[in-house]
N, C-alpha and C positions, 0 to 999 in steps of 0.2 A: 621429318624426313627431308624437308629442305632447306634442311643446315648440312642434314651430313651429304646430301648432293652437292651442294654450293662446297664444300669441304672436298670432295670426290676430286671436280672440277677444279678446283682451286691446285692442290696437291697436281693433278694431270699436269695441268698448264705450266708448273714449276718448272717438268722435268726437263732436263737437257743434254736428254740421250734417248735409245729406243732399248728397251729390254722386253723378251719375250713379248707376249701382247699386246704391251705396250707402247706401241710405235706410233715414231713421229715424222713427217716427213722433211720437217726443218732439223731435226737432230736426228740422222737415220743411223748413224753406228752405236755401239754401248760404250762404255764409260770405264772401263775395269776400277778406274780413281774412285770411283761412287760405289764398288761390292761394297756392302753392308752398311752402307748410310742410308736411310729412312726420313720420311717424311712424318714429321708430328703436327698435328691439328688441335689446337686447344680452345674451344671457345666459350670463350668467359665473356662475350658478349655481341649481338649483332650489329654486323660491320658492313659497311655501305661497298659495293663492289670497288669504290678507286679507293678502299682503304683497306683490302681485302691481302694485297700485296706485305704489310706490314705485320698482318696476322700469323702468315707461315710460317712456322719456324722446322729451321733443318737440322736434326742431332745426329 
């Protein structure tokens, strides 16, 4: 369970926009450029949080 937290978090922190529930107060408008792009988490292996950034991948 605290992978897929550290995954939750990780994906949250990405974003750079606010959508629905999502809100951020440093990116507080939505993004229309970003409908239908998604956030994938693959983890093929535990990764130290200042190497956590190179993990995320955006499809």
């Amino acid at each position: 369970m605290l992978l897929v937290a550290q995954g939750v978090t990780l994906a949250a922190l990405s974003r750079t926009e606010s959508r629905g529930g999502h809100f951020r107060e440093d990116f507080p408008d939505r993004d229309a450029a970003l409908d239908g792009v998604h956030s994938l988490l693959r983890a093929t292996a535990v990764v130290a949080p200042q190497q956590a950034s190179e993990v995320l991948i955006h499809a």
